[in-house]
C-alpha positions as semicolon CSV with decimal commas, in nm:
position;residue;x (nm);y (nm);z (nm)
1;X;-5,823;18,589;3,652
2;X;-6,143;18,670;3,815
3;X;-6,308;18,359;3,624
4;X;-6,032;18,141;3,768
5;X;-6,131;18,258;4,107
6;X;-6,484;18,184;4,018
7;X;-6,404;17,866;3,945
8;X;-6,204;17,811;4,242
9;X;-6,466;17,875;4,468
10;X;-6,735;17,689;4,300
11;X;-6,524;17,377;4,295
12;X;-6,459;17,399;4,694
13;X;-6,864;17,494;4,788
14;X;-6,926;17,196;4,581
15;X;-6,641;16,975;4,731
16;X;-6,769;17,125;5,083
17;X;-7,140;17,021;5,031
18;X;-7,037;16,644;4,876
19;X;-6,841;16,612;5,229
20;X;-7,057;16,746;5,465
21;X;-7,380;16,513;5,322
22;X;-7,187;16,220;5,291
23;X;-7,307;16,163;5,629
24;X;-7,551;15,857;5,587
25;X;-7,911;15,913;5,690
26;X;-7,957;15,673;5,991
27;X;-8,286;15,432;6,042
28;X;-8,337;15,266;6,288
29;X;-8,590;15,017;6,494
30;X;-8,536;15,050;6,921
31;X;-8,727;15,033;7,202
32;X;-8,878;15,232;7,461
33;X;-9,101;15,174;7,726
34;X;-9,128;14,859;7,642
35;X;-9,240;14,906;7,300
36;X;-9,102;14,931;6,931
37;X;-9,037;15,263;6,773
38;X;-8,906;15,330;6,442
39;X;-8,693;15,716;6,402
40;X;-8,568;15,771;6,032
41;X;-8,348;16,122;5,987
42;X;-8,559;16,317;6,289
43;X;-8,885;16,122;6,269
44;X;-9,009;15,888;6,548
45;X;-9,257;15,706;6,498
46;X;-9,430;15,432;6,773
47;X;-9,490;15,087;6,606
48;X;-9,692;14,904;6,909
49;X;-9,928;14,958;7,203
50;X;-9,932;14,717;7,518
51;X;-9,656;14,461;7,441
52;X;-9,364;14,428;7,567
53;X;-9,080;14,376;7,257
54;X;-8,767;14,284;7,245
55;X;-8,548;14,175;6,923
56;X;-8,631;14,336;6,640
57;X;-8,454;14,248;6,323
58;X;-8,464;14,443;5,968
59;X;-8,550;14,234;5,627
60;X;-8,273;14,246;5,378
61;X;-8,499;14,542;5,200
62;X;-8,584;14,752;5,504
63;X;-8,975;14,668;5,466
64;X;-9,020;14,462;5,699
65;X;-8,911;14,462;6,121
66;X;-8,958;14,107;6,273
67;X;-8,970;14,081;6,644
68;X;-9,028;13,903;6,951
69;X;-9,311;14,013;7,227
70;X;-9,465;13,864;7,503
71;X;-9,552;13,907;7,870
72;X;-9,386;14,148;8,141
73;X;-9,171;13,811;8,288
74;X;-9,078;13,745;7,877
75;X;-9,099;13,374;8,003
76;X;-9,269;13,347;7,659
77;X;-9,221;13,557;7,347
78;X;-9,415;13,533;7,021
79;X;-9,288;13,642;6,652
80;X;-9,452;13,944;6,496
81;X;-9,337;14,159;6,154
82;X;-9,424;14,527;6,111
83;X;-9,487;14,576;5,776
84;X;-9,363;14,989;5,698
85;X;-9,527;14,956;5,357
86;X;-9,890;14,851;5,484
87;X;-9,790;14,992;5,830
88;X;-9,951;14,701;6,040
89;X;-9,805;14,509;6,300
90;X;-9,897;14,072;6,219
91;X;-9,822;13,789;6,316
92;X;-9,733;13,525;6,031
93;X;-9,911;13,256;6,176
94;X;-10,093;13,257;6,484
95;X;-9,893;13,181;6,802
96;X;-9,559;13,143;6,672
97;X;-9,318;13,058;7,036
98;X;-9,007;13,155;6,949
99;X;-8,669;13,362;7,117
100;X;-8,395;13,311;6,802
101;X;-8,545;13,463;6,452
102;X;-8,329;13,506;6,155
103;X;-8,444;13,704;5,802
104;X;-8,270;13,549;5,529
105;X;-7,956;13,715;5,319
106;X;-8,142;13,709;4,970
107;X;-8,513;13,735;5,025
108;X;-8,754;13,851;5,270
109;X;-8,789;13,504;5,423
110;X;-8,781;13,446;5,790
111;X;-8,641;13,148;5,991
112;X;-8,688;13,079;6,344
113;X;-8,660;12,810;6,601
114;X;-8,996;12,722;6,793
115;X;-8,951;12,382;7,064
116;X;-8,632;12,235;6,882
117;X;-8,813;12,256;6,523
118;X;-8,647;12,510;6,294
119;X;-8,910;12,689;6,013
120;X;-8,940;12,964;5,750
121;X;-9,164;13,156;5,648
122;X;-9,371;13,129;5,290
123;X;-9,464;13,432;5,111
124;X;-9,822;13,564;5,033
125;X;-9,886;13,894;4,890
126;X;-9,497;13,994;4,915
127;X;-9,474;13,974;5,279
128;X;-9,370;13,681;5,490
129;X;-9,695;13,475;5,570
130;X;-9,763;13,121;5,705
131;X;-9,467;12,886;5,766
132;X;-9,285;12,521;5,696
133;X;-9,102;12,249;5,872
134;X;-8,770;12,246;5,786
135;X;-8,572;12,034;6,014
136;X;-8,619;11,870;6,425
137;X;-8,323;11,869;6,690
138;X;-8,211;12,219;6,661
139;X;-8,045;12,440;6,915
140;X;-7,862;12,744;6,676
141;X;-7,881;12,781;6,314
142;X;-7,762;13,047;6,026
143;X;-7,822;13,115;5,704
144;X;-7,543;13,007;5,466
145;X;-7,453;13,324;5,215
146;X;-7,649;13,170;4,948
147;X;-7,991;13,208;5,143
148;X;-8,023;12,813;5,007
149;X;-7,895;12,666;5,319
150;X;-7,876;12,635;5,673
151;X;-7,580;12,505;5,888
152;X;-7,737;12,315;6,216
153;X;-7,645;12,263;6,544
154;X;-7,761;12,041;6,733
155;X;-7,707;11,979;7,147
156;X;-7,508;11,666;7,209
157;X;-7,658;11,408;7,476
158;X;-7,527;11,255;7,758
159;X;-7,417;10,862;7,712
160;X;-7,333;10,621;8,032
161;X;-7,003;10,663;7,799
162;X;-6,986;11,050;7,849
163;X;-7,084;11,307;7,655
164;X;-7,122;11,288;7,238
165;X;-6,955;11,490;7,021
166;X;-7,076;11,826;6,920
167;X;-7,258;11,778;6,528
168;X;-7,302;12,041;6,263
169;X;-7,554;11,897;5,953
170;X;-7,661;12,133;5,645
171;X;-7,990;12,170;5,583
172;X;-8,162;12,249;5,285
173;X;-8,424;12,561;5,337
174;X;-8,684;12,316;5,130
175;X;-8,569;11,973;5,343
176;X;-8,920;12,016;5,518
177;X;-8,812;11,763;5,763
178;X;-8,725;11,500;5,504
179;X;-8,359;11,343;5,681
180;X;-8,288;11,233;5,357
181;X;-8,191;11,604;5,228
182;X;-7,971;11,713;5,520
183;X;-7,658;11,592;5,597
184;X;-7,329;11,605;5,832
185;X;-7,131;11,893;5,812
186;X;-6,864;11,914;6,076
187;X;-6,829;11,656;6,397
188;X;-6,641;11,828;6,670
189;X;-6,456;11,587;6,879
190;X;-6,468;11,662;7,247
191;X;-6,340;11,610;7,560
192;X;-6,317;11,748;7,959
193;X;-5,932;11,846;7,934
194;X;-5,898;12,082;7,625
195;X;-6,220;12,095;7,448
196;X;-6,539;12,033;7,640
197;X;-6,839;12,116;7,444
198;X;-7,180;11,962;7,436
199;X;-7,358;12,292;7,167
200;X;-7,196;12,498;6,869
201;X;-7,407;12,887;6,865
202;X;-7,396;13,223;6,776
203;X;-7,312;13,154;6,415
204;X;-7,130;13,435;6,197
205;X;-6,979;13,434;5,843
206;X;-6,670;13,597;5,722
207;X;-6,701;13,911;5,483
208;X;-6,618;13,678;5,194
209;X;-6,810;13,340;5,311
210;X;-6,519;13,154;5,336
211;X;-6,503;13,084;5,684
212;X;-6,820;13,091;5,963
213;X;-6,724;13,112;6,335
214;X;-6,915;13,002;6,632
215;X;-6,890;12,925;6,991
216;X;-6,896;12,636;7,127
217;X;-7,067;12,577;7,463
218;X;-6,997;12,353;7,814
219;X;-7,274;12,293;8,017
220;X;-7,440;12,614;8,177
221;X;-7,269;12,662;8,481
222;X;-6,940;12,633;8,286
223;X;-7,067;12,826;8,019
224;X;-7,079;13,120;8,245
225;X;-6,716;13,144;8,260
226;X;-6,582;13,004;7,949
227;X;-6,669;12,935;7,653
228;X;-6,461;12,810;7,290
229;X;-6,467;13,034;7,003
230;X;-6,384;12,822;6,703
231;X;-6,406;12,872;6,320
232;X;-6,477;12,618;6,052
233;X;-6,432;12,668;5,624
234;X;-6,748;12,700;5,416
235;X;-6,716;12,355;5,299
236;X;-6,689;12,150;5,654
237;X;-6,286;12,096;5,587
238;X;-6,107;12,260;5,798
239;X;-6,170;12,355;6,175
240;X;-5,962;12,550;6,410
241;X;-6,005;12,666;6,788
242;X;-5,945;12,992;6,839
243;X;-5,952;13,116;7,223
244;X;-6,163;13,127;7,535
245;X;-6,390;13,386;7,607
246;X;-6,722;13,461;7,734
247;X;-7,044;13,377;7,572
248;X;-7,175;13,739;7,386
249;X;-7,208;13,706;7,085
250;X;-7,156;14,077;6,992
251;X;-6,820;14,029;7,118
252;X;-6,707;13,853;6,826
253;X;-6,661;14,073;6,540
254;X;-6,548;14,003;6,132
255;X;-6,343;14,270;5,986
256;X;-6,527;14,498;5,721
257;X;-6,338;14,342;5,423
258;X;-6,061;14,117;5,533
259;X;-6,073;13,771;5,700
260;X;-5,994;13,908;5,996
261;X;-6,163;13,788;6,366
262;X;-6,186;14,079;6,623
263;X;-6,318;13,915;6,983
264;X;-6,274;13,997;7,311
265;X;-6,077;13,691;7,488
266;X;-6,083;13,620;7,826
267;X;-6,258;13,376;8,108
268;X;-6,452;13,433;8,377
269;X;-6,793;13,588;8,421
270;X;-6,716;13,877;8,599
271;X;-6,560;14,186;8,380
272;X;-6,361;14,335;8,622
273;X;-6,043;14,176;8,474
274;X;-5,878;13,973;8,201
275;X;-6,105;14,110;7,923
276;X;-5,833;14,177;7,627
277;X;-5,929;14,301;7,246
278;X;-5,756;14,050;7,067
279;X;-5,757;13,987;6,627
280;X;-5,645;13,685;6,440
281;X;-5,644;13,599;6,075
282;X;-5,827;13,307;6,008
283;X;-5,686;13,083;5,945
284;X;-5,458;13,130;6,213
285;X;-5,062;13,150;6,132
286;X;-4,961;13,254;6,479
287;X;-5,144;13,618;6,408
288;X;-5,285;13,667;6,765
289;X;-5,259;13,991;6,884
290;X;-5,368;14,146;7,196
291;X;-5,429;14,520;7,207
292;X;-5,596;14,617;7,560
293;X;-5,345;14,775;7,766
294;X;-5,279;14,649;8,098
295;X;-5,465;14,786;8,409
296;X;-5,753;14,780;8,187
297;X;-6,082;14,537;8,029
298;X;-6,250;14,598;7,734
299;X;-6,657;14,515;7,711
300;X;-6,739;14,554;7,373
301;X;-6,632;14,600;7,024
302;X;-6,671;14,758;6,686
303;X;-6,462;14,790;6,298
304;X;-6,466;15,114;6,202
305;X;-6,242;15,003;5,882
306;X;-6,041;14,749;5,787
307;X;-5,705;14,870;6,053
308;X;-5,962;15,039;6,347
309;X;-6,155;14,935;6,610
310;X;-6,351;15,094;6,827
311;X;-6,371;14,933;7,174
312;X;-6,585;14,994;7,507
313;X;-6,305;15,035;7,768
314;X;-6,269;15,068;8,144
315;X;-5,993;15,059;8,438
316;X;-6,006;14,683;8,523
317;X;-6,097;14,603;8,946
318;X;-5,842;14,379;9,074
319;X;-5,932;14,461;9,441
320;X;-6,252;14,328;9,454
321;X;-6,309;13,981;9,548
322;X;-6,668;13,939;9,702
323;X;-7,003;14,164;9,748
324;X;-7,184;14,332;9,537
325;X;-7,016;14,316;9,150
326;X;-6,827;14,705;9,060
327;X;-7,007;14,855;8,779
328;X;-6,769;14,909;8,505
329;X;-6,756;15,239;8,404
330;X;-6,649;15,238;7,999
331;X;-6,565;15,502;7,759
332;X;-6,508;15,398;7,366
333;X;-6,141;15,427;7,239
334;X;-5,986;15,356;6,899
335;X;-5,720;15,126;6,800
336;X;-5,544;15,159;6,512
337;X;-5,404;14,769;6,498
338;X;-5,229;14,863;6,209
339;X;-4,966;15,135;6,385
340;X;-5,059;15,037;6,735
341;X;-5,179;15,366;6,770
342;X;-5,471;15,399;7,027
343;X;-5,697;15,711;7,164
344;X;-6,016;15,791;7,411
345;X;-6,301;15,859;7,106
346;X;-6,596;15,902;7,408
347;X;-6,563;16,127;7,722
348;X;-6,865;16,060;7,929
349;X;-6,937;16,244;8,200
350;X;-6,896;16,088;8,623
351;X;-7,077;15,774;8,652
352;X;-7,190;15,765;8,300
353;X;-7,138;15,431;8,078
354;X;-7,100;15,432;7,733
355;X;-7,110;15,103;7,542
356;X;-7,250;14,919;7,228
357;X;-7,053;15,087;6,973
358;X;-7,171;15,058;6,615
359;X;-7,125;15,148;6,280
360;X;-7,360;15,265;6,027
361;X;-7,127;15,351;5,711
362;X;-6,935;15,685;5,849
363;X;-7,125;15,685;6,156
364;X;-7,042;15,614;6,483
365;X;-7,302;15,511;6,736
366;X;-7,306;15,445;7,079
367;X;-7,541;15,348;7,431
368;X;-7,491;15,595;7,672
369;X;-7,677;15,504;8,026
370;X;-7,567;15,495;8,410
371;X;-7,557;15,226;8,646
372;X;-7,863;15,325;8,836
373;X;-8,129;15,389;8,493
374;X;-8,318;15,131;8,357
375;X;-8,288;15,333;8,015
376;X;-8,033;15,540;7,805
377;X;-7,972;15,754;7,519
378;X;-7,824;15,705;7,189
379;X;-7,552;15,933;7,073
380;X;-7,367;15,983;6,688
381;X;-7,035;16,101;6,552
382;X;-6,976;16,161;6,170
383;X;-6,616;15,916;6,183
384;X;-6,342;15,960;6,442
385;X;-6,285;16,332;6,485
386;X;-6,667;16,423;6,451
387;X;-6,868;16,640;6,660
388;X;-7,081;16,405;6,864
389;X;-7,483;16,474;6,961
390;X;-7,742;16,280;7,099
391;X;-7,956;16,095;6,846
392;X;-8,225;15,890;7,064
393;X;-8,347;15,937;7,446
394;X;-8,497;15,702;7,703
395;X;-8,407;15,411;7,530
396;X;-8,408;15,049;7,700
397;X;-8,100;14,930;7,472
398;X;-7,868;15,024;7,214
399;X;-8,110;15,051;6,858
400;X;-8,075;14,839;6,521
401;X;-7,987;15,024;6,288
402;X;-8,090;14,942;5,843
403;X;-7,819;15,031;5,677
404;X;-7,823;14,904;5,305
405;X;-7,468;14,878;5,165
């Protein structure tokens, strides 16, 4: 008897400790004062002196950290990579303008845009060094799954006829400008009534690579108020519009595992209404679903899993009409779309905003600021009904987190 109890408590302690370090170490790259940091677990660490950074992205391995500095206006930025191996801050090639960089899926090559010319990196030594051509005309690129290819957008011009349609071309990663190796993808056909477009951006693939969606984009004053989320299959056949919302790209969100689309729909450029956390299956078989309540906007979104969402939520402002624009003050709330079930996960404090949910395996993370500070602090939850603490302070945005699956 006493062995069984032995036993018994032996096999809990050990269940007990599994749980409570299942927790996943966080890493992450952020910014303060203007420059990059690096914490890992309780460790910060300060990257660069007397830049001013924005951007940074994480290599598929976690070596390297590519990002964009320049001057206090950022009118310009320039590509650098921090290299945590050598720990050194370089610059691949000397003078590299650039403000849309892209590490590859497969390798620890980096492609950018610099004055309509999209590049990658080679590789000397292990690290991304020196760079190639690899096609003109571009406005937004991605990586296809493969880290092979790219799909291309490129802005449509203005005819005495009207405007051209909006084109998509694949592109080799070796074309190295040679027309011959890329080709048409996907021609959008637009018009001024339903589906006015002159650019396609702010590329994103499916969990399974079936599917990429993408917005497409009016002019800029139009832009500011509506914009067409659309989503086309992996093989240029088959394209389908999806809704109108506004043009941030972290408000479009793939499910963890299913080929779900998570965005929040809505136009016009202010947030103080019509906001609304809405999911579709792709492709669409009359699966729309809205899930903000009414009286209220959502700002920004999050999967948890494949039936939860976390949201950024406030009460929306249908008084105001003209001055100064409210400050919206959110919390972070969790919908279950699955039962419909939904709860407050955040409870910040009087004029506190939090925002910029994210995930890092079991984690929850969040951007907690106010509407007055330039900066903010970064708090964590192990899952839903965690204990929450603060993770980062005086921070200028929400970190990026390396999380290797």
């Amino acid at each position: 008897m006493v062995t069984r109890i032995l036993l018994l408590i032996l096999f809990v302690s050990f269940n007990f400790s599994t749980g409570a370090s299942a927790e996943v170490p966080l890493k992450a790259a952020f910014i303060r004062d203007h420059q990059l940091w690096m914490k890992e677990d309780d460790k910060e660490i300060q990257l660069t002196t007397g830049q001013y950074v924005s951007s940074p992205q994480w290599s598929k391995d976690g070596q390297f950290i590519a990002y964009l500095a320049g001057d206090e206006k950022g009118e310009k930025t320039y590509l650098y990579i921090y290299d945590l191996k050598k720990k050194e801050n370089y610059q691949p090639y000397p003078t590299i303008e650039t403000s849309i960089i892209k590490w590859s899926p497969t390798s620890n090559q980096l492609a950018y845009i610099s004055h309509g010319v999209l590049d990658v990196t080679k590789t000397k030594n292990g690290r991304p060094q020196g760079f190639e051509n690899v096609s003109l005309g571009v406005s937004d690129f991605e990586w296809f799954p493969n880290g092979k290819e790219f799909i291309v957008s490129s802005q449509s011009n203005l005819l005495p006829t009207g405007w051209e349609p909006v084109r998509l071309f694949k592109v080799p990663v070796d074309a190295n400008l040679d027309s011959n190796k890329i080709k048409p993808f996907y021609t959008i056909q637009t018009n001024t009534t339903d589906l006015f477009a002159i650019d396609a951006e702010a590329f994103k693939w499916s969990p399974d690579g079936s599917w990429i969606s993408f917005l497409l984009t009016p002019t800029a004053s139009w832009s500011n108020d509506s914009n067409t989320l659309s989503v086309l299959s992996s093989v240029g056949d088959h394209f389908q519009v999806i809704g109108k919302m506004l043009g941030y790209k972290n408000w479009i969100k793939w499910a963890p595992t299913k080929n779900q689309l998570a965005f929040i729909s809505g136009e016009g450029r202010f947030f103080v209404v019509n906001k609304n956390t809405t999911v579709t299956e792709i492709p669409t078989l009359n699966t729309r679903k809205e899930y903000t309540p009414k009286g209220y906007v959502d700002l920004d979104l999050e999967w948890f899993s494949p039936d939860e969402i976390i949201v950024a939520r406030a009460k929306e402002n249908k008084e105001w009409k003209e001055g100064p624009v409210p400050t919206m003050f959110t919390a972070l709330y969790v919908i279950n779309i699955k039962s419909g079930e939904q709860k407050q996960l955040t409870f910040p404090k009087k004029n506190k905003i939090d925002k910029a949910p994210q995930v890092v395996g079991s984690t929850i993370t969040w951007y907690r600021t106010s509407e007055k500070e330039n900066q903010g602090d970064v708090w964590v939850k192990d899952g839903i009904n965690g204990l929450e603490h603060r993770w980062l302070k005086n921070v200028e945005s929400a970190p990026t987190f390396f999380y290797k699956k």
